[in-house]
C-alpha positions in Angstrom: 48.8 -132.9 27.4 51.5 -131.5 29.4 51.5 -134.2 31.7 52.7 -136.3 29.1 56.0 -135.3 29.0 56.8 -135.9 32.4 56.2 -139.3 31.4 57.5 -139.8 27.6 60.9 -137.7 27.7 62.4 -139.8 31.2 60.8 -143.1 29.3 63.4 -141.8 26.2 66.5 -141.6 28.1 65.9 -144.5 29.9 66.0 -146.6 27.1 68.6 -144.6 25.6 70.5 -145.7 29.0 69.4 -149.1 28.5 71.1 -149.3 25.0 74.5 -148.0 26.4 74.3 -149.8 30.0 74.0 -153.6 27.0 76.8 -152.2 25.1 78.8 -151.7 28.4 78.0 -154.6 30.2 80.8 -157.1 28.9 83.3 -155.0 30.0 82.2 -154.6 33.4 81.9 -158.6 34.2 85.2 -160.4 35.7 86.4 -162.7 33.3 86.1 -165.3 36.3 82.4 -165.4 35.5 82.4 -166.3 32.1 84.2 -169.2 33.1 82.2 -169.9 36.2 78.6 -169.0 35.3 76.4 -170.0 32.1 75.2 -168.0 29.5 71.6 -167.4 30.7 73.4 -166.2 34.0 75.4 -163.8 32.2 72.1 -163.1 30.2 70.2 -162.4 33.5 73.2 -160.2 35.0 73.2 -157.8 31.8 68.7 -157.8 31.7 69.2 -156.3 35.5 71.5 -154.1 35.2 69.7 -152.9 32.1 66.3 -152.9 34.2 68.0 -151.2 37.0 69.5 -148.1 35.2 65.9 -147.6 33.0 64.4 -146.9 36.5 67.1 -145.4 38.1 67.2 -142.6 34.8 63.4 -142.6 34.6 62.7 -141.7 37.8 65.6 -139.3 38.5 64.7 -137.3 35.4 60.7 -137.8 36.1 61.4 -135.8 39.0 63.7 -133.4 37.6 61.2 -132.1 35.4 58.0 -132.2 37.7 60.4 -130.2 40.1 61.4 -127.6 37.5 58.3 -127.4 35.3 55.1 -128.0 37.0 
C-alpha cells in the first residue's frame, strides 16, 4: 500500500504541470510560427511539451520520494 504513493503523488503533479505547461504554451511560441506552421502543428508542439514536462516531473519527484522515504 505504501508503494502506491511513489506512484499516485508524482502522477498528481505531473498533470498538475501539464495543466500550467497548456496554459503557458502560447506565450512561449514565436509569433513567426503562427504564421508559418498550421494549427495541428502548433497542436502537436503544445501535446509535446505537455508530454515532456509530465515525465520530466513524474520521474524527478518519483525519485525524490523513493530516495527519502523508502
Amino acid at each position: 500500500m505504501e508503494n502506491i504513493y511513489l506512484f499516485v503523488i508524482p502522477a498528481i503533479f505531473g498533470v498538475i504541470a501539464s495543466i500550467i505547461t497548456w496554459i503557458v504554451a502560447p506565450f512561449f511560441l514565436a509569433k513567426r510560427e503562427y504564421y508559418v506552421k498550421s494549427r495541428y502543428e502548433l497542436l502537436k508542439i503544445k501535446i509535446e511539451w505537455c508530454i515532456k514536462s509530465f515525465i520530466g516531473v513524474t520521474l524527478v519527484l518519483a525519485i525524490l520520494i523513493s530516495e527519502l522515504f523508502f
